[in-house]
C-alpha positions as CSV (number, residue, x, y, z in Angstrom):
1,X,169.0,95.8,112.9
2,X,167.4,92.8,114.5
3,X,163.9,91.3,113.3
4,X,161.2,92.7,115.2
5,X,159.3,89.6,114.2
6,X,160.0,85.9,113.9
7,X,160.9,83.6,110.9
8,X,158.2,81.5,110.2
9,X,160.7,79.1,108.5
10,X,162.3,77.7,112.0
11,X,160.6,75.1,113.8
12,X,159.8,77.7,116.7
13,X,158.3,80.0,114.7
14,X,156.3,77.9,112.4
15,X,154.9,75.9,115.5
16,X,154.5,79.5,117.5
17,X,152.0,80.3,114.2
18,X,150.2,77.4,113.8
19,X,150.9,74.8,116.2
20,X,149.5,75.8,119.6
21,X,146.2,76.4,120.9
22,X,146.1,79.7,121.1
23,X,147.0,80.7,117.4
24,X,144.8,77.3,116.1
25,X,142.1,79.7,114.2
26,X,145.5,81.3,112.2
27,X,146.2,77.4,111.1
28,X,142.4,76.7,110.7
29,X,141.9,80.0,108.2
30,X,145.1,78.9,106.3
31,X,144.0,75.6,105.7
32,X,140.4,76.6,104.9
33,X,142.1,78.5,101.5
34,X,143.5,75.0,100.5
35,X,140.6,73.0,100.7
36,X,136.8,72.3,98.7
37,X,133.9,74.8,100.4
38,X,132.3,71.4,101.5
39,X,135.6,70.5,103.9
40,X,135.7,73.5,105.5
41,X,137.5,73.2,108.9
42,X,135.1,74.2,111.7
43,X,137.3,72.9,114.6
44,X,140.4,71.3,114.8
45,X,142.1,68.9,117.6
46,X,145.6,68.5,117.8
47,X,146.6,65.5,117.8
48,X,150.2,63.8,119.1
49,X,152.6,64.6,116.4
50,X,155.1,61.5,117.4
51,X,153.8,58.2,115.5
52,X,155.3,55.6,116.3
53,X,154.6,51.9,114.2
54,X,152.9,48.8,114.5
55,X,155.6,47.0,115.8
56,X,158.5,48.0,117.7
57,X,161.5,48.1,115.4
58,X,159.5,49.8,112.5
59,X,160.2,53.6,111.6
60,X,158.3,56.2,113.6
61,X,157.4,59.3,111.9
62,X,157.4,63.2,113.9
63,X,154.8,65.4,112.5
64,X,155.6,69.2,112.9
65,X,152.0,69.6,113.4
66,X,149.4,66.6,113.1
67,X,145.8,67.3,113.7
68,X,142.0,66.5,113.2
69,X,138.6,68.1,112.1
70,X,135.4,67.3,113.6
71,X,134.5,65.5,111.0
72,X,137.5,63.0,111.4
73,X,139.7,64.6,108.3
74,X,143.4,64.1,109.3
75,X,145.8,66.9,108.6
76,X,149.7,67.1,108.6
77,X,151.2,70.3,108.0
78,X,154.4,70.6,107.5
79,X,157.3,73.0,106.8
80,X,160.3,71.7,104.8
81,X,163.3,73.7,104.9
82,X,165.8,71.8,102.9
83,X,165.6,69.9,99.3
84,X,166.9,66.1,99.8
85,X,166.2,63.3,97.2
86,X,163.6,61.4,98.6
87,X,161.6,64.4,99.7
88,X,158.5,62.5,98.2
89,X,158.8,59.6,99.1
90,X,158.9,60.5,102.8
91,X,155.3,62.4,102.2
92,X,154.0,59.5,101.1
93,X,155.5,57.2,103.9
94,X,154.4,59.5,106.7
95,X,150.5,59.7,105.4
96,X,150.6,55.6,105.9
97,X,150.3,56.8,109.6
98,X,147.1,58.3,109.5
99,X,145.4,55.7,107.0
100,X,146.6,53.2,109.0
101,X,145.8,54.2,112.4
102,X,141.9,54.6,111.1
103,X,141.7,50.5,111.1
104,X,139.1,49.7,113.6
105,X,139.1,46.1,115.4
106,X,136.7,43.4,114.4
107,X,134.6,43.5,111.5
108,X,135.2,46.8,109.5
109,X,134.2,48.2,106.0
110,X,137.6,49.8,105.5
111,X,135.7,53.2,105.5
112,X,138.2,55.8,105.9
113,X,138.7,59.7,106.2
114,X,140.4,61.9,104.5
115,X,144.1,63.0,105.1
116,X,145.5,65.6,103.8
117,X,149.4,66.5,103.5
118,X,150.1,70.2,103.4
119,X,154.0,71.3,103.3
120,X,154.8,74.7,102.8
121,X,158.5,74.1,100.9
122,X,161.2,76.6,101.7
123,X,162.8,75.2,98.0
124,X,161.2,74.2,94.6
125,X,161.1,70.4,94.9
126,X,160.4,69.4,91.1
127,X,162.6,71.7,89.1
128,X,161.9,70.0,85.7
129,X,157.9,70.6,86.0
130,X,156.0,72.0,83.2
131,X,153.3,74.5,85.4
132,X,155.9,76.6,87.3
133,X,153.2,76.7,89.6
134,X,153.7,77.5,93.6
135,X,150.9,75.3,94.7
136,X,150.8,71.7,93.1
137,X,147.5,69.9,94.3
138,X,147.8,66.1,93.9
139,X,145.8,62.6,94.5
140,X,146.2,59.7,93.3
141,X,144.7,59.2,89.3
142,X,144.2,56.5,86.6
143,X,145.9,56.4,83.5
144,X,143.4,58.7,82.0
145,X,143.9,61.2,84.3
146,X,140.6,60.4,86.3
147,X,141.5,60.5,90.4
148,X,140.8,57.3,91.5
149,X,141.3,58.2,94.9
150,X,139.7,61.4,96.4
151,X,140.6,61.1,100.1
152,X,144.4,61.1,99.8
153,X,145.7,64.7,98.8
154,X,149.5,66.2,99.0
155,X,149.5,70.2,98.8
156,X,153.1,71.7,98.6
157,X,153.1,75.3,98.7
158,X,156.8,76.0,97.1
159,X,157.9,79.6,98.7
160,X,160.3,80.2,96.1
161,X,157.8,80.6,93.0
162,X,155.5,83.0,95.1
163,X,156.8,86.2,93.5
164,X,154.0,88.4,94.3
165,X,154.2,92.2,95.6
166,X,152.1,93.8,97.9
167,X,150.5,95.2,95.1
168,X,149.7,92.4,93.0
169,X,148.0,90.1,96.1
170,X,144.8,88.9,94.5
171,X,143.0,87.2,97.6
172,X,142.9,86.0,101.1
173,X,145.5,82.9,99.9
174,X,147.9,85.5,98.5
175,X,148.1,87.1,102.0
176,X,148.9,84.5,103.5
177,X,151.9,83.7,101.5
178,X,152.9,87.1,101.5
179,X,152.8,87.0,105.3
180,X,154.4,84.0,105.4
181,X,157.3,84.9,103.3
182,X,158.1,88.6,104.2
183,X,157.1,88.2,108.1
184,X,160.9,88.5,109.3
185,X,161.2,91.5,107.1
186,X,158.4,93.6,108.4
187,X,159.5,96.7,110.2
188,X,155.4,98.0,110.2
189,X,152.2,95.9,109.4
190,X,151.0,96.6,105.6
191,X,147.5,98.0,105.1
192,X,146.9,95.3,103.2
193,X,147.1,92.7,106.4
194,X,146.0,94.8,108.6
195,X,142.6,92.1,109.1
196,X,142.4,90.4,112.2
197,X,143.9,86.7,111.0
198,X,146.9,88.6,110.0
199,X,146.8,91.3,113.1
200,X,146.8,88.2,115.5
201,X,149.5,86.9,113.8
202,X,152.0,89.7,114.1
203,X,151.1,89.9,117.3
204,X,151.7,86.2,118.2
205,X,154.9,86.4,115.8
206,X,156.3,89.5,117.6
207,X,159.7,88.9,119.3
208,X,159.4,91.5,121.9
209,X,156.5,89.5,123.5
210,X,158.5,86.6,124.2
211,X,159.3,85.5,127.8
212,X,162.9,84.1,128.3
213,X,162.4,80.8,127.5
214,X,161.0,81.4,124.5
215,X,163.0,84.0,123.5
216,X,166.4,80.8,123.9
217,X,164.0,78.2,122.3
218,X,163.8,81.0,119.1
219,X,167.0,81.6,119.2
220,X,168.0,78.3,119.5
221,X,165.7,77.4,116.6
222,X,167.2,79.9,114.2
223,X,170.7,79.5,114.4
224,X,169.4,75.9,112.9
225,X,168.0,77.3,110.6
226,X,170.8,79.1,109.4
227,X,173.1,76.4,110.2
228,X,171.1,74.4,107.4
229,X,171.1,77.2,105.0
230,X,174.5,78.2,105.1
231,X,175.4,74.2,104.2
232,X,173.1,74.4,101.1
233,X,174.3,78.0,100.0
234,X,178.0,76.5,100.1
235,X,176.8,73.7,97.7
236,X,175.9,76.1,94.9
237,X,178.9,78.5,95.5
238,X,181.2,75.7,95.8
239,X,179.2,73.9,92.7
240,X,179.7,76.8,90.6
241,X,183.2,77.4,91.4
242,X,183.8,73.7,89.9
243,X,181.9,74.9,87.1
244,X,178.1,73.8,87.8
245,X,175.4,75.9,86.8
246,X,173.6,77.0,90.1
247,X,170.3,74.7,90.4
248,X,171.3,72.3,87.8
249,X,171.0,68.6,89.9
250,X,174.7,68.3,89.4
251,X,175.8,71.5,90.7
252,X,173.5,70.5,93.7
253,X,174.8,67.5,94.5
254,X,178.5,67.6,94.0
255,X,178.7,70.8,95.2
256,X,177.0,69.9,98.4
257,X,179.7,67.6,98.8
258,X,182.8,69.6,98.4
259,X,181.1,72.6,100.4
260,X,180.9,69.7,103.5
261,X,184.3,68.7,102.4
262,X,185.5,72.3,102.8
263,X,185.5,73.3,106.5
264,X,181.8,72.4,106.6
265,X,181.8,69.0,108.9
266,X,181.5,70.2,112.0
267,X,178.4,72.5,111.6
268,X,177.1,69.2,109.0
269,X,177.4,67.1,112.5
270,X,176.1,69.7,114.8
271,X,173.2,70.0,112.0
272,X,173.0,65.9,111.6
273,X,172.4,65.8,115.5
274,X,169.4,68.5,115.5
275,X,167.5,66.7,112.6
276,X,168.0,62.9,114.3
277,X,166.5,64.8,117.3
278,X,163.4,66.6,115.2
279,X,162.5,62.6,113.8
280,X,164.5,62.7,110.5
281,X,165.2,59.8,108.8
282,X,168.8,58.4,108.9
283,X,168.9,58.9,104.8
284,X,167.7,61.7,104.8
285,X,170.1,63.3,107.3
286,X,173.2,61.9,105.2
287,X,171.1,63.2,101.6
288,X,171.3,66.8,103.1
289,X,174.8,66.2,105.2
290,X,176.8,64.0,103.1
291,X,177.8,62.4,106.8
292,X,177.8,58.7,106.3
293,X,174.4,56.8,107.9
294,X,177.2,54.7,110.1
295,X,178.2,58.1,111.9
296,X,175.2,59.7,112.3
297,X,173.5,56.5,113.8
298,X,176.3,57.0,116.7
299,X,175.6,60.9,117.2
């Protein structure tokens, strides 16, 4: 039976949620549960999600969604569907965009906004982590744990460890998630979203309201998305086949590798192609693909 609503996961569906102007109070409410009473998002601008650098041979960095509050805080939101090595070193290179584009000309105090990188994480991205906890909160701290800098914070929601049931949602955050996670599943709206964020949302995510265009830009978006998946589910099956545990590091990344080895190249290229289209980075396309940077620089 087909999905009567959308996956959230693709880049249609998680721009159709939160990335257009009509569903910006869903992103504004999910954002609010992230963040101190005191920053509470009022309004919200979006802002161009291309940046491009300060000269014109350095990296440029695509945003899924990049926007601002009225007070000036700067927001990237992000959904990541696929583990690859440097996963954080590209958060941290992609929030040099925002800092740096606050520089005024002339004389300036170097007083900045805050920016704030939220990714909602479609795998666990620190597997050896002591707090198996689904939402790790971090800034930047001093050897005694003190933050020394308050207006630099990384959120990454990881899917996978949100475990909840319907019946064990404890507040507005929870719903969220489990509305997030489960959308694609829903045959019916639960009583327990049934409050107008959530009602808006079903009916933004609802397939059967989609003109034709958008109905081929979904469709287009998903077969992606499964493309993707179905490389990194052949790396565990083929990792454990070899003898790897499934989720060890090893198992990961060897069996990545033989899974692209076997039968696997021509939906890594056709895969490789999409991501140098979205922004990825070159390395980071060859991490996930094991297509060598060489080739994929001539796709």
């Amino acid at each position: 039976m087909k999905a009567k609503y959308i996956n959230p996961y693709t880049d249609f569906g998680f721009k159709k949620l939160f990335g257009e102007e009509a569903s910006k109070d869903l992103l504004m409410n999910f954002l609010n549960q992230l963040l101190p009473a005191k920053d509470k998002i009022i309004h919200l601008t979006f802002k161009k999600p291309e940046q491009l650098g300060s000269i014109d041979n350095e990296r440029k960095a695509i945003f899924d969604i990049f926007c601002e509050n009225d007070k000036g805080d700067q927001f990237i939101v992000e959904m990541q569907k696929a583990k690859f090595k440097f996963f954080k070193n590209r958060a941290v290179f992609y929030t040099t965009f925002p800092i740096r584009k606050q520089a005024e000309k002339g004389d300036w105090d170097f007083k900045m906004n805050p920016v704030y990188c939220v990714a909602l994480l479609d795998f666990e991205f620190d597997d050896n982590r002591e707090q198996k906890s689904h939402l790790p909160h971090m800034q930047l701290k001093d050897q005694y744990c003190q933050t020394f800098y308050d207006k630099l914070t990384y959120i990454f929601i990881e899917m996978p460890r949100f475990t909840k049931k319907e019946e064990d949602l404890e507040n507005h955050f929870d719903k969220w998630l489990y509305f997030l996670k489960h959308l694609e599943s829903f045959e019916s709206i639960p009583g327990i979203l049934k409050e107008d964020v959530f009602l808006k949302g079903f009916e933004i995510a609802e397939i059967a309201n989609f003109d034709e265009k958008e109905l081929a830009e979904y469709e287009e978006s998903l077969k992606y998305y499964r493309d993707l998946k179905g490389v990194i589910d052949t790396s565990f099956e083929e990792g454990e086949k070899l003898g790897y545990d499934k989720g060890e590091k090893v198992g990961y990344e060897k069996g990545e590798k033989v899974g692209v080895d076997k039968g696997k190249n021509e939906k890594a290229r056709e895969m490789a192609k999409a991501m140098k289209i979205k922004g990825y980075h070159i390395e980071e396309i060859s991490e996930l693909t094991k297509i060598p940077k060489e080739e994929i620089e001539k796709l």
